[in-house]
Backbone atoms as SQL, in Angstrom:
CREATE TABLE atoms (id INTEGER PRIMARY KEY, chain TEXT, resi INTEGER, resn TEXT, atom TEXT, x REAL, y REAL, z REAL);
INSERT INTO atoms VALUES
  (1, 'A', 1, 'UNK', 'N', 41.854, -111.151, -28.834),
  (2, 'A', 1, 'UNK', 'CA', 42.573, -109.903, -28.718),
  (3, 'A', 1, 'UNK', 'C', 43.038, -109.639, -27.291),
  (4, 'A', 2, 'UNK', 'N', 42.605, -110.330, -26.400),
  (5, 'A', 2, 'UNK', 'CA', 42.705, -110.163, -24.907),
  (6, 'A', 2, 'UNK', 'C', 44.209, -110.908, -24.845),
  (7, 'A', 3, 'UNK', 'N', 45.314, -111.067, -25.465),
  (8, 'A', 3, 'UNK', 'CA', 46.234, -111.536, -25.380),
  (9, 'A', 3, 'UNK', 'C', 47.435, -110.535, -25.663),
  (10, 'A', 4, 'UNK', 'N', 47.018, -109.377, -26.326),
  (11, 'A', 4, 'UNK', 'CA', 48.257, -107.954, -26.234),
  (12, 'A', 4, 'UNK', 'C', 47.725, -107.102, -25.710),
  (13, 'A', 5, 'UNK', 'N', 48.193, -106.751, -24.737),
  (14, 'A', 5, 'UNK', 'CA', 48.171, -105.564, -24.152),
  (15, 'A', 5, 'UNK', 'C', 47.318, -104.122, -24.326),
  (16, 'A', 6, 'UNK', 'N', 47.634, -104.212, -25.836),
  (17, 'A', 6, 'UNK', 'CA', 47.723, -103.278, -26.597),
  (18, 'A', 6, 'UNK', 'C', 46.020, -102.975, -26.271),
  (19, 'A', 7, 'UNK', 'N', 45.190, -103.977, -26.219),
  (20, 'A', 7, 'UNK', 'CA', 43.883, -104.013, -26.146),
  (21, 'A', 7, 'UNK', 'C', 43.375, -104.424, -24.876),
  (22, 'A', 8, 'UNK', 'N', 43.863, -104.273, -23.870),
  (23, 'A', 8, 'UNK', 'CA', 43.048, -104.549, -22.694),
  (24, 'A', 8, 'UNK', 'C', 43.975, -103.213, -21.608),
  (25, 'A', 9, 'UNK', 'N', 44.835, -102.709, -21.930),
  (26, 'A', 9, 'UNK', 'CA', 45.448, -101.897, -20.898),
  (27, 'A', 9, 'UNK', 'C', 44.872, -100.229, -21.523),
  (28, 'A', 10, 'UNK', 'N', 44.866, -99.182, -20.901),
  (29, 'A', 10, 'UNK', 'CA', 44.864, -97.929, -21.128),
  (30, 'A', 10, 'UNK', 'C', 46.013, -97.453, -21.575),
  (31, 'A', 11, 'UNK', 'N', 45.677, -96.667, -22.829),
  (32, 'A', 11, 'UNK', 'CA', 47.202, -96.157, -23.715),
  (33, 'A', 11, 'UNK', 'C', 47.335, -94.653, -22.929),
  (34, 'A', 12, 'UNK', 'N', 48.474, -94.396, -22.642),
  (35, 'A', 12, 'UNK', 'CA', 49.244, -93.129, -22.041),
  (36, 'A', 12, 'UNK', 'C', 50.037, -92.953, -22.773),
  (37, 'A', 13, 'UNK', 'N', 50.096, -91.410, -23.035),
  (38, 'A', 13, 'UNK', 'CA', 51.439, -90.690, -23.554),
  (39, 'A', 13, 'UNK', 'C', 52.735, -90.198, -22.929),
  (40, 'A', 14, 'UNK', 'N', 53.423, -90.295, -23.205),
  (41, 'A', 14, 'UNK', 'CA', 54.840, -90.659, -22.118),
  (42, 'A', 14, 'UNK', 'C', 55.346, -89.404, -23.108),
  (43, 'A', 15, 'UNK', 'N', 55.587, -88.286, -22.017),
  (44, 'A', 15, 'UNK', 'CA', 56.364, -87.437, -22.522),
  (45, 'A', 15, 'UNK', 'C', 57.365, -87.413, -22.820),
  (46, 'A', 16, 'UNK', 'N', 58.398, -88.013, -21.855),
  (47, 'A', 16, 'UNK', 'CA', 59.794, -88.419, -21.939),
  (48, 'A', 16, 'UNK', 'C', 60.493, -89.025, -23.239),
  (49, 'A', 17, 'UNK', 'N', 59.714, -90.003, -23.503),
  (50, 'A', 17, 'UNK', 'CA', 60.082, -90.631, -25.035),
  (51, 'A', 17, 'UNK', 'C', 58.997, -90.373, -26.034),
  (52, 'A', 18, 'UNK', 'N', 57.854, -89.268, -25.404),
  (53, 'A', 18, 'UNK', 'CA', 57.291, -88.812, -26.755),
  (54, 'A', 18, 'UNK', 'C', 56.363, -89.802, -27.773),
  (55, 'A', 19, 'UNK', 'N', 56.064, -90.916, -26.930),
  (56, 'A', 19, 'UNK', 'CA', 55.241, -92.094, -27.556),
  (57, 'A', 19, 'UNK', 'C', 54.623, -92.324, -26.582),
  (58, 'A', 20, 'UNK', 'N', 53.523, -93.000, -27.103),
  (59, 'A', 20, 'UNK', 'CA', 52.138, -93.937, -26.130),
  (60, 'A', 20, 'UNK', 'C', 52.687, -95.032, -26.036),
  (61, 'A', 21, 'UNK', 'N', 52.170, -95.619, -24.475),
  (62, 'A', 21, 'UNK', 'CA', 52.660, -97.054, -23.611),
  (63, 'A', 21, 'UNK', 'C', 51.139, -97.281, -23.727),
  (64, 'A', 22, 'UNK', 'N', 50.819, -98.897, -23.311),
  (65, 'A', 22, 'UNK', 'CA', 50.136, -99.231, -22.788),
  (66, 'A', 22, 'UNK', 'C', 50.703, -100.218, -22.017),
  (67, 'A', 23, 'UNK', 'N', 51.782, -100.345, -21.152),
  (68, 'A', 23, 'UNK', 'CA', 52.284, -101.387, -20.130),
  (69, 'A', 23, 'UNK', 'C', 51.415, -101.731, -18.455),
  (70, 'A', 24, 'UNK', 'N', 50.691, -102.907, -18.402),
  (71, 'A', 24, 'UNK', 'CA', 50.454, -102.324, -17.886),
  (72, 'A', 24, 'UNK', 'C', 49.970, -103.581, -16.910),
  (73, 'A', 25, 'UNK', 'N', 49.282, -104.390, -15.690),
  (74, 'A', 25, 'UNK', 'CA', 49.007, -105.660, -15.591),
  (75, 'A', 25, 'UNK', 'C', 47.243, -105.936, -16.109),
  (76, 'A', 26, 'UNK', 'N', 47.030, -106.780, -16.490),
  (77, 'A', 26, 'UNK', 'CA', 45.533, -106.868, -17.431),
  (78, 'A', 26, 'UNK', 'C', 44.666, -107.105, -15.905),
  (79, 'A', 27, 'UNK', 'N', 43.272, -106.899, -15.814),
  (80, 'A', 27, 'UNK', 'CA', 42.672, -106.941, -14.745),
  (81, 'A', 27, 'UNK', 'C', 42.351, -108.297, -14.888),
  (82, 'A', 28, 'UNK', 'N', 41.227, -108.671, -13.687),
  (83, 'A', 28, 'UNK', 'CA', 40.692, -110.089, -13.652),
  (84, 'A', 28, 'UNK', 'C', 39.702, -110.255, -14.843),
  (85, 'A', 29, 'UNK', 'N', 39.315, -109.355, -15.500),
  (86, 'A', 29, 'UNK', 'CA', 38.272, -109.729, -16.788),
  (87, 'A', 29, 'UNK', 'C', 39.188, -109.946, -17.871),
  (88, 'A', 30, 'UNK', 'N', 40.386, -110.024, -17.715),
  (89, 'A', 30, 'UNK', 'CA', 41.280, -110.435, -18.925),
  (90, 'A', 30, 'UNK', 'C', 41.971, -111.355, -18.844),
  (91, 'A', 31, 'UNK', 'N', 42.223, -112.029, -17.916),
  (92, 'A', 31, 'UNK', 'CA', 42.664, -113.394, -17.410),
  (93, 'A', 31, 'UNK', 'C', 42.136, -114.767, -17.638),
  (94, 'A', 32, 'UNK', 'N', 42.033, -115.968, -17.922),
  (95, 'A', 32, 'UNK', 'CA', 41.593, -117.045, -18.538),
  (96, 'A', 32, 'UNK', 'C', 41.312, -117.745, -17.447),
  (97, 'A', 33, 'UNK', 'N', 39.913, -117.907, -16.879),
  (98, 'A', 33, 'UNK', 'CA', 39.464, -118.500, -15.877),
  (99, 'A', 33, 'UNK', 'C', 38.748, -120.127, -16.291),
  (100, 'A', 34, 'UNK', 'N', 38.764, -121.202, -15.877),
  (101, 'A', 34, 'UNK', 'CA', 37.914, -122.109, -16.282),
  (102, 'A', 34, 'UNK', 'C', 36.564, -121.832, -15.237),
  (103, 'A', 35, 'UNK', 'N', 35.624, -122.462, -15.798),
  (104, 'A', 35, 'UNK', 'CA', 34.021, -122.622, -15.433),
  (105, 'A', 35, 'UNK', 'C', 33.457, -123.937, -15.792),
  (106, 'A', 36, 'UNK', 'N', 32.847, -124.462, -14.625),
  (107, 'A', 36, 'UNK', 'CA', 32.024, -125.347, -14.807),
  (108, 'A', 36, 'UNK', 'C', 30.786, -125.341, -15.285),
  (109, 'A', 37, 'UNK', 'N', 30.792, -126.364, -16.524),
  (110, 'A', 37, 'UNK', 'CA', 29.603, -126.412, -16.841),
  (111, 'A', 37, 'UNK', 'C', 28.067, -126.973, -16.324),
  (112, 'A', 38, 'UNK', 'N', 27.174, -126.658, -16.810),
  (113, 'A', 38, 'UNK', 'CA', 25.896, -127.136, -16.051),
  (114, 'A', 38, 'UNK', 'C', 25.780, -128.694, -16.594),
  (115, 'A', 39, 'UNK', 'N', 25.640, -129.712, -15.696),
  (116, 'A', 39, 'UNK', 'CA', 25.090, -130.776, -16.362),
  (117, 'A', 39, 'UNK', 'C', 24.487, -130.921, -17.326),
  (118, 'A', 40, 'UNK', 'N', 23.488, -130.349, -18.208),
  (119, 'A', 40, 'UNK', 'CA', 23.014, -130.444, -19.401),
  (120, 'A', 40, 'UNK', 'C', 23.872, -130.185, -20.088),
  (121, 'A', 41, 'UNK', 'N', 24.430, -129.406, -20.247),
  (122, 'A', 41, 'UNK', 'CA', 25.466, -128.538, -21.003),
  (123, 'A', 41, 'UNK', 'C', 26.383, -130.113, -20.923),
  (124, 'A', 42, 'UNK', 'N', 27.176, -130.496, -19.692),
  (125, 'A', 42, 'UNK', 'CA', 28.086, -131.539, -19.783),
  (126, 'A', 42, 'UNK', 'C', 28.458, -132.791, -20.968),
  (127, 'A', 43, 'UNK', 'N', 26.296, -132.889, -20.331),
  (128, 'A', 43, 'UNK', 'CA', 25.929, -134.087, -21.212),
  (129, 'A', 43, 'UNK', 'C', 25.677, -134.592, -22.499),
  (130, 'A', 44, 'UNK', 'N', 25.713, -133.089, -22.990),
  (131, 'A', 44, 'UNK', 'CA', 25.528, -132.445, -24.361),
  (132, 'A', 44, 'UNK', 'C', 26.714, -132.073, -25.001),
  (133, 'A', 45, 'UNK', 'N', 27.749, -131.792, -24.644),
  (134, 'A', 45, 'UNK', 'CA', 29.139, -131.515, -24.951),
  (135, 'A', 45, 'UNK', 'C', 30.399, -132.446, -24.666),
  (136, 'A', 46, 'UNK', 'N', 30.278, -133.089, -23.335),
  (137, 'A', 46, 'UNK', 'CA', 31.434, -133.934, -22.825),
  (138, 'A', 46, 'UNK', 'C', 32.306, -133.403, -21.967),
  (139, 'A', 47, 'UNK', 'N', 32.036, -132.409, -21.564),
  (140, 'A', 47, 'UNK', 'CA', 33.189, -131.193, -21.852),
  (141, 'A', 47, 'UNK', 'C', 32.711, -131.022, -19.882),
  (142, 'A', 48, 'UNK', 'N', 33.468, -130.653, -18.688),
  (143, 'A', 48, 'UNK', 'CA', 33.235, -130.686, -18.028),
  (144, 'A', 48, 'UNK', 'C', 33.179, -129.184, -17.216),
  (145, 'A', 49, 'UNK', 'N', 34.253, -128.742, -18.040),
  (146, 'A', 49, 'UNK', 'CA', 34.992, -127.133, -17.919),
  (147, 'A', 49, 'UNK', 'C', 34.630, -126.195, -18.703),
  (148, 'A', 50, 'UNK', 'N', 35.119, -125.598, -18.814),
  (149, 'A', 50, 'UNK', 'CA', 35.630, -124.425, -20.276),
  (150, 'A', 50, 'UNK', 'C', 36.245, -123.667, -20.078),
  (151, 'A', 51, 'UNK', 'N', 37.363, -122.955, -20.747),
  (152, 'A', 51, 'UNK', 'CA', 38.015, -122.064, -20.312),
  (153, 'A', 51, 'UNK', 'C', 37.546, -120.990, -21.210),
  (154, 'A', 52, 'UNK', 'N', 37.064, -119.728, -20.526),
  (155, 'A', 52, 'UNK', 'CA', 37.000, -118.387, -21.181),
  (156, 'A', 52, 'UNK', 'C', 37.501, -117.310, -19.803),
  (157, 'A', 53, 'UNK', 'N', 37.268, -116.195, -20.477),
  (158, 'A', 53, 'UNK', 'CA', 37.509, -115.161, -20.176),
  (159, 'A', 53, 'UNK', 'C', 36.694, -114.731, -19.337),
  (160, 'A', 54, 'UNK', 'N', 36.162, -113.827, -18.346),
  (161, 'A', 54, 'UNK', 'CA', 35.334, -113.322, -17.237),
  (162, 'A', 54, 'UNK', 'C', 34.443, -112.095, -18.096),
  (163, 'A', 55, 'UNK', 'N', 35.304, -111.624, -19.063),
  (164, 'A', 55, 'UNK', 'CA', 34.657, -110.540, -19.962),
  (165, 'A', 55, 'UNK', 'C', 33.269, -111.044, -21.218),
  (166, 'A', 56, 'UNK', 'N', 33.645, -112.545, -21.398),
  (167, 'A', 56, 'UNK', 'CA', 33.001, -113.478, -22.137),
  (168, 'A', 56, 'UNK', 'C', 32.113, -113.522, -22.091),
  (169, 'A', 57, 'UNK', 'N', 31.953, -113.891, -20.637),
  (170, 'A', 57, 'UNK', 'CA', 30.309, -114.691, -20.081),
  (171, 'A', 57, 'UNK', 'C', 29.957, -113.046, -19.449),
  (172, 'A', 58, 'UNK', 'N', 30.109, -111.846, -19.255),
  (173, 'A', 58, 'UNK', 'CA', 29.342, -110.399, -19.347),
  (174, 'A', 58, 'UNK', 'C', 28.664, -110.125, -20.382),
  (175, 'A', 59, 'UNK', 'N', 29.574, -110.403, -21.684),
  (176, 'A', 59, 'UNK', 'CA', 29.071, -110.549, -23.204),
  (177, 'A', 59, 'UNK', 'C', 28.124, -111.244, -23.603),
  (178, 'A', 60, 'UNK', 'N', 28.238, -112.734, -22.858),
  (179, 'A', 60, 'UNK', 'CA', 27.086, -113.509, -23.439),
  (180, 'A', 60, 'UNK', 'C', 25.474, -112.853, -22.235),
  (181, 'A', 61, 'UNK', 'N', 25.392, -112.477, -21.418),
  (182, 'A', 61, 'UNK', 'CA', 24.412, -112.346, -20.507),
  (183, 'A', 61, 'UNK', 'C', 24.103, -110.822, -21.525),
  (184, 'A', 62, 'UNK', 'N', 24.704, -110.009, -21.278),
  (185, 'A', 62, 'UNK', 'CA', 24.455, -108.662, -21.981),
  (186, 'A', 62, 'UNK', 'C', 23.476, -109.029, -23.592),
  (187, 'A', 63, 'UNK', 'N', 24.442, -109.587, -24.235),
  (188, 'A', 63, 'UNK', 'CA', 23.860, -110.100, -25.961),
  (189, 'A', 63, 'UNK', 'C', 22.760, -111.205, -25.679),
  (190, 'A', 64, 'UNK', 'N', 22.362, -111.768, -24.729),
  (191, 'A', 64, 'UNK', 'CA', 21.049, -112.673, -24.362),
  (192, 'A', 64, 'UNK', 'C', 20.141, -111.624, -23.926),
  (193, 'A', 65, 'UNK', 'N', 20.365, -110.601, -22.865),
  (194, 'A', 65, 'UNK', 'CA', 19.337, -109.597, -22.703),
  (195, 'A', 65, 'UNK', 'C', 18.881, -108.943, -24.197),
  (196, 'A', 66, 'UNK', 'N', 20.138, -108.472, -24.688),
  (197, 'A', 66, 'UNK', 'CA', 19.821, -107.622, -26.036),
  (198, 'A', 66, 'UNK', 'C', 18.905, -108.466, -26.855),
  (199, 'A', 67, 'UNK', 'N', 18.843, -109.578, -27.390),
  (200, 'A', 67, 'UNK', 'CA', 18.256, -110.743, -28.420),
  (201, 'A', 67, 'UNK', 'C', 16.935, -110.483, -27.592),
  (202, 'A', 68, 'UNK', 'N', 16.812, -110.615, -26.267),
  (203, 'A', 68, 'UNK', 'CA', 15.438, -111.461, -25.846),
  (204, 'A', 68, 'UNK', 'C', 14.326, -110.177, -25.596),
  (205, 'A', 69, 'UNK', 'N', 15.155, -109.613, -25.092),
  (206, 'A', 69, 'UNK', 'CA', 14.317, -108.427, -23.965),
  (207, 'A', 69, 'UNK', 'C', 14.251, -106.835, -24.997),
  (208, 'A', 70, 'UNK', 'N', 15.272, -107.247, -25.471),
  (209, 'A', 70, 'UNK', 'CA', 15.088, -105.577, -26.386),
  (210, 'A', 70, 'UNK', 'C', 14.600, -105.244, -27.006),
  (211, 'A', 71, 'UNK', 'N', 14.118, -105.809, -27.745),
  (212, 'A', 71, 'UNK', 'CA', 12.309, -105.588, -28.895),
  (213, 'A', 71, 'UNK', 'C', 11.418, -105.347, -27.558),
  (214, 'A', 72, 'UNK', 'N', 11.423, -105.773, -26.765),
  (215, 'A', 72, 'UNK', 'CA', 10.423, -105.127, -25.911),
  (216, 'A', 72, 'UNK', 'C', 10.523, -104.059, -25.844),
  (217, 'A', 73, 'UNK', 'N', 11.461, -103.251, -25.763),
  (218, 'A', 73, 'UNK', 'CA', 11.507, -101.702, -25.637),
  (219, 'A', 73, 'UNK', 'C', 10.528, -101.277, -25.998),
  (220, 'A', 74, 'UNK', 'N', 10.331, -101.430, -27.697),
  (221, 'A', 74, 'UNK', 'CA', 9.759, -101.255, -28.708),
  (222, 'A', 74, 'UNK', 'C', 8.378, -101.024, -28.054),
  (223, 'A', 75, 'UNK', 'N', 7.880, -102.007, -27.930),
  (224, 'A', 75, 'UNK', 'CA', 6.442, -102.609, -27.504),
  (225, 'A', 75, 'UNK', 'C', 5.646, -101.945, -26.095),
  (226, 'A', 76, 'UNK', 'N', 6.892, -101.824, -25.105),
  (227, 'A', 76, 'UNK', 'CA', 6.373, -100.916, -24.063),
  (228, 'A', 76, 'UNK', 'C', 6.321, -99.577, -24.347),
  (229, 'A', 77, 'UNK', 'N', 6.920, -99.112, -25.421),
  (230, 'A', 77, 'UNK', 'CA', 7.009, -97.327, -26.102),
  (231, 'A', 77, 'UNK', 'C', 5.334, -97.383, -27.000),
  (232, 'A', 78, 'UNK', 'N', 5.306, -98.442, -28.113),
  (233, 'A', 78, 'UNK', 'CA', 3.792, -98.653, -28.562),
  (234, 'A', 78, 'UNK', 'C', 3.003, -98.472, -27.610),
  (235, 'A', 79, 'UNK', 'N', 3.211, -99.195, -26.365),
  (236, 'A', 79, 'UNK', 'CA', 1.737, -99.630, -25.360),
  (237, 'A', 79, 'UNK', 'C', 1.235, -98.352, -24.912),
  (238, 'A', 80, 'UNK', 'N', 2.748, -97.502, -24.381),
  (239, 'A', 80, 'UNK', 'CA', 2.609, -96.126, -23.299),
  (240, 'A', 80, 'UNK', 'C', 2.045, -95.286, -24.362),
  (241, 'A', 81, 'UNK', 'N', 2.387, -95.076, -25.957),
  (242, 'A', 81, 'UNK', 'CA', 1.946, -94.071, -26.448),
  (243, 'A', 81, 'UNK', 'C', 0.100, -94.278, -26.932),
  (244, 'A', 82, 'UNK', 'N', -0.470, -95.600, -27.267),
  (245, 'A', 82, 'UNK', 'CA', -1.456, -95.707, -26.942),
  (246, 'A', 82, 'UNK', 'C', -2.355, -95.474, -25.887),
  (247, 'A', 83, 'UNK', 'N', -1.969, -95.641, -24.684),
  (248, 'A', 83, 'UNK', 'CA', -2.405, -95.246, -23.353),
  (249, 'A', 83, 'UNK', 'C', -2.929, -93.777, -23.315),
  (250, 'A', 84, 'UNK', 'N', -1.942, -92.981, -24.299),
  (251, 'A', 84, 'UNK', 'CA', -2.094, -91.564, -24.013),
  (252, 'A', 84, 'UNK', 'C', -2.682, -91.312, -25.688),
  (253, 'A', 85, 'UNK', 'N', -3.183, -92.338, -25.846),
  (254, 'A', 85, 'UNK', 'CA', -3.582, -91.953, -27.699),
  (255, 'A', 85, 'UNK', 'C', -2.987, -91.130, -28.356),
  (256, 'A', 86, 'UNK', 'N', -1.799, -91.205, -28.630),
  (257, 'A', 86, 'UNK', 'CA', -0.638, -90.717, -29.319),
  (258, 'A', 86, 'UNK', 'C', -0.111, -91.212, -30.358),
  (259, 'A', 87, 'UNK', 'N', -0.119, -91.489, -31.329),
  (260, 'A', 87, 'UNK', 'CA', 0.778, -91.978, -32.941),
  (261, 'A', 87, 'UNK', 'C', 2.378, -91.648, -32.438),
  (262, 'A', 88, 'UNK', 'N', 3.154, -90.627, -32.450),
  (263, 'A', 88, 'UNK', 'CA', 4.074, -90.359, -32.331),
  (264, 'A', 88, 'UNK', 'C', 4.547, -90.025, -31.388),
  (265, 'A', 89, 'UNK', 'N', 5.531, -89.989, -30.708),
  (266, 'A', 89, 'UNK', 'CA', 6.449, -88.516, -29.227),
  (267, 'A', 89, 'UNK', 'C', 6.111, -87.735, -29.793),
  (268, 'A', 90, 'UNK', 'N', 7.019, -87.147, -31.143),
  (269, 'A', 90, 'UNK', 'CA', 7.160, -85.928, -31.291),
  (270, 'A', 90, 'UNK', 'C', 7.417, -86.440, -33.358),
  (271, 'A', 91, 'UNK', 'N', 7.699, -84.589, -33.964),
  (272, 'A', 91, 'UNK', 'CA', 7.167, -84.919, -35.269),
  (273, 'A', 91, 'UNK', 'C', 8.737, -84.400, -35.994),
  (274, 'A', 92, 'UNK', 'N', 9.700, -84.889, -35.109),
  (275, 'A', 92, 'UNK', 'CA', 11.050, -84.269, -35.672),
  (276, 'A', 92, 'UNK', 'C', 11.568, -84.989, -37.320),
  (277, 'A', 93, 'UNK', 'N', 11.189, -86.144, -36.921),
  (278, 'A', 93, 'UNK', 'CA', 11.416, -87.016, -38.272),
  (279, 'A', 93, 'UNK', 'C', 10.387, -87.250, -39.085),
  (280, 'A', 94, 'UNK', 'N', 9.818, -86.407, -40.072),
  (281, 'A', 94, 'UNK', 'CA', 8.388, -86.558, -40.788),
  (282, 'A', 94, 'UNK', 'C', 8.201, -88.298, -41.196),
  (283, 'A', 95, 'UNK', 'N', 7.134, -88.703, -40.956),
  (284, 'A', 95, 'UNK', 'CA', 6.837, -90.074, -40.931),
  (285, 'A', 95, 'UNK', 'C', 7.336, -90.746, -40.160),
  (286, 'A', 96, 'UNK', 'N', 8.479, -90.589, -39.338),
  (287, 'A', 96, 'UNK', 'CA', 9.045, -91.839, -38.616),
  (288, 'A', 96, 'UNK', 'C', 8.639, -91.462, -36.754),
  (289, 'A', 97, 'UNK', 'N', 8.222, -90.408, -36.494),
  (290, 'A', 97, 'UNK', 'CA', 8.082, -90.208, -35.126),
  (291, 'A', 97, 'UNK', 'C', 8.936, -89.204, -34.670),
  (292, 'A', 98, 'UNK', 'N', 9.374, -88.692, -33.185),
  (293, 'A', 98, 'UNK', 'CA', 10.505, -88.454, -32.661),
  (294, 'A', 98, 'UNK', 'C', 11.497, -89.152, -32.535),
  (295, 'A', 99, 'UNK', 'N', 12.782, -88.322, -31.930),
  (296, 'A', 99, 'UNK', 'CA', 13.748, -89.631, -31.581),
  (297, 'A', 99, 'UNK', 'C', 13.460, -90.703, -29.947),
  (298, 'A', 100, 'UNK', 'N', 12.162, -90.193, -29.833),
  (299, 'A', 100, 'UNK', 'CA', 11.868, -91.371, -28.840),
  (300, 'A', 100, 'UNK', 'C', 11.707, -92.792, -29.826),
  (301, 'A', 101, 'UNK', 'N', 10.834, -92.479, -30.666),
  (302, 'A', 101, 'UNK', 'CA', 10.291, -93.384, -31.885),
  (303, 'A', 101, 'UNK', 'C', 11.728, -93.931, -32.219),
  (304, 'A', 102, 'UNK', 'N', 12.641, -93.825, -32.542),
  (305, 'A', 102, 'UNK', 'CA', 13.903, -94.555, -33.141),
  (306, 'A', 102, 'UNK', 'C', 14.434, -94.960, -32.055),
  (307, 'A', 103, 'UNK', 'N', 14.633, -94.839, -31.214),
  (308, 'A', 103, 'UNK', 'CA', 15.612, -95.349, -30.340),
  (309, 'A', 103, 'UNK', 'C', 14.808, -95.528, -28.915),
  (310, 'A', 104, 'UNK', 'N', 13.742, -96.059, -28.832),
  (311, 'A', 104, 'UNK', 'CA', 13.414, -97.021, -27.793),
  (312, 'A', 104, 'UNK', 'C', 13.368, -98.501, -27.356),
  (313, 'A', 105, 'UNK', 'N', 14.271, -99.090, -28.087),
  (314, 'A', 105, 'UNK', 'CA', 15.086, -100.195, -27.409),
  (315, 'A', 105, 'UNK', 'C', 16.365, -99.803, -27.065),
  (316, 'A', 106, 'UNK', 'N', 17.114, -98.710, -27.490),
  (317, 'A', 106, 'UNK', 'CA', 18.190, -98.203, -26.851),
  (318, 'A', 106, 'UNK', 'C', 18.003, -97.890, -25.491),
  (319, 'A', 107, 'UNK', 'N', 16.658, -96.991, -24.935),
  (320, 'A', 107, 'UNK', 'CA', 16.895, -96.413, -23.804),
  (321, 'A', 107, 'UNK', 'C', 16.446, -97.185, -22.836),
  (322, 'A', 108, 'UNK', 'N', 15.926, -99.220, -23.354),
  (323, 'A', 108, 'UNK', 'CA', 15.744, -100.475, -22.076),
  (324, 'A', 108, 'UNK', 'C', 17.106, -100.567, -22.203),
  (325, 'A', 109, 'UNK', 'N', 18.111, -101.071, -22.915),
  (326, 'A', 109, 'UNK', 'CA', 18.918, -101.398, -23.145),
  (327, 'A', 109, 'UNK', 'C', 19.953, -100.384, -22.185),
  (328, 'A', 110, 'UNK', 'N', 19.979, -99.413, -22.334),
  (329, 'A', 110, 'UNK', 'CA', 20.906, -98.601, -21.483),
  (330, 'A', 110, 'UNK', 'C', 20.771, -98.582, -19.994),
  (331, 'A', 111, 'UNK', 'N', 19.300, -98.784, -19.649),
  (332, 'A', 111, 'UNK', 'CA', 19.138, -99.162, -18.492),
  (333, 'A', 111, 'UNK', 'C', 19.646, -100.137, -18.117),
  (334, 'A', 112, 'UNK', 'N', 19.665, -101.147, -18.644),
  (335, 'A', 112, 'UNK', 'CA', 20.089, -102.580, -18.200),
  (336, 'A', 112, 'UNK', 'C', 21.644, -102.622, -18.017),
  (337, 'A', 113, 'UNK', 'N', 22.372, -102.035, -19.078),
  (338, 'A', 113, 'UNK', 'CA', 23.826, -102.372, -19.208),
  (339, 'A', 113, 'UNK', 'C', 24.722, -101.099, -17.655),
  (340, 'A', 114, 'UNK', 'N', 23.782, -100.322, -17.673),
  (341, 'A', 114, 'UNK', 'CA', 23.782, -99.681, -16.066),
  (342, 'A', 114, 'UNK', 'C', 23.700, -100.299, -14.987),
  (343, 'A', 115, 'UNK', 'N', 22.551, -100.625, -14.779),
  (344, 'A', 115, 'UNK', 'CA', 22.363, -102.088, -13.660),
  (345, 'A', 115, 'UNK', 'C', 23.463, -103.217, -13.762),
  (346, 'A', 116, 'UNK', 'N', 23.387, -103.750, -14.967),
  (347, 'A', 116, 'UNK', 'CA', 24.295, -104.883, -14.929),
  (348, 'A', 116, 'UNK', 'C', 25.683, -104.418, -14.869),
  (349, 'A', 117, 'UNK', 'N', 26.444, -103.051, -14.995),
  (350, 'A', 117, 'UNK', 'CA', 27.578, -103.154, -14.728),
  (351, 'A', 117, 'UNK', 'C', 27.829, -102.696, -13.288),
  (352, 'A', 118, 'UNK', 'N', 26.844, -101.890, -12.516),
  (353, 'A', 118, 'UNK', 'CA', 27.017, -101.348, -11.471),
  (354, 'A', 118, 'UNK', 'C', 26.900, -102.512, -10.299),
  (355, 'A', 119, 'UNK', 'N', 26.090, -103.471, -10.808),
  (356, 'A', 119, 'UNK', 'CA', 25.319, -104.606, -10.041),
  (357, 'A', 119, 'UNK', 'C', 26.985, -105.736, -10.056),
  (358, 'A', 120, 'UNK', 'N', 27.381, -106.234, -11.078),
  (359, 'A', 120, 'UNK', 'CA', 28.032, -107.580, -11.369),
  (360, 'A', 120, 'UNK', 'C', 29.402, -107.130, -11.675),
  (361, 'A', 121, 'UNK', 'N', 29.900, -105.971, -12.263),
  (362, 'A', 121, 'UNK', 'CA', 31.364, -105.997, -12.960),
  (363, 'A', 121, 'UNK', 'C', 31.847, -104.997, -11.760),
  (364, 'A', 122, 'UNK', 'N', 31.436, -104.242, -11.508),
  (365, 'A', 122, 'UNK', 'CA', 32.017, -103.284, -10.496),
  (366, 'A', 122, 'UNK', 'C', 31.919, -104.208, -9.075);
């Protein structure tokens, strides 16, 4: 999709003709960069290069944190509420906990995609 516009530029409404533009030049995360691969990778593929996108390999580091690290959320929310001998946060959702209880791999996860964009894309 990184090839129209339509999806990598910001849509504006143009008063003048009364329709949305998105004209616009695509940044460096939309541009087709090659990368060298790691020797294993080489030796395993053949392949010496690759060409992707800069937005790609953010995606793949981001979705490797998410897979590996984000059930931990989970597990450090179990550990802390044991610590304080607690079953639940709170009793908003009968049987299921608070909304700490549902969504504590969201709030490692949000941390991270903070760091990692403030740290690497900016």
């Amino acid at each position: 999709m990184s090839g129209w516009r339509y999806f990598v530029c910001p849509v504006e409404f143009n008063n003048d003709s009364n329709r949305f533009q998105w004209d616009c030049e695509p940044s460096e995360l939309f541009q087709l960069q090659d990368y060298a691969l790691p020797s294993v990778l080489e030796s395993f593929t053949g392949w010496t290069t690759v060409r992707l996108y800069p937005f790609q390999v953010h995606s793949i580091a981001l979705s490797s944190f998410a897979s590996i690290m984000g059930p931990f959320g989970g597990f450090f929310a179990s550990g802390f509420k044991r610590a304080f001998k607690m079953k639940d946060f709170a009793n908003t959702i009968p049987g299921h906990g608070g909304i700490m209880d549902r969504f504590d791999c969201q709030y490692l996860m949000a941390t991270f995609v903070n760091v990692y964009i403030a740290s690497f894309i900016r």
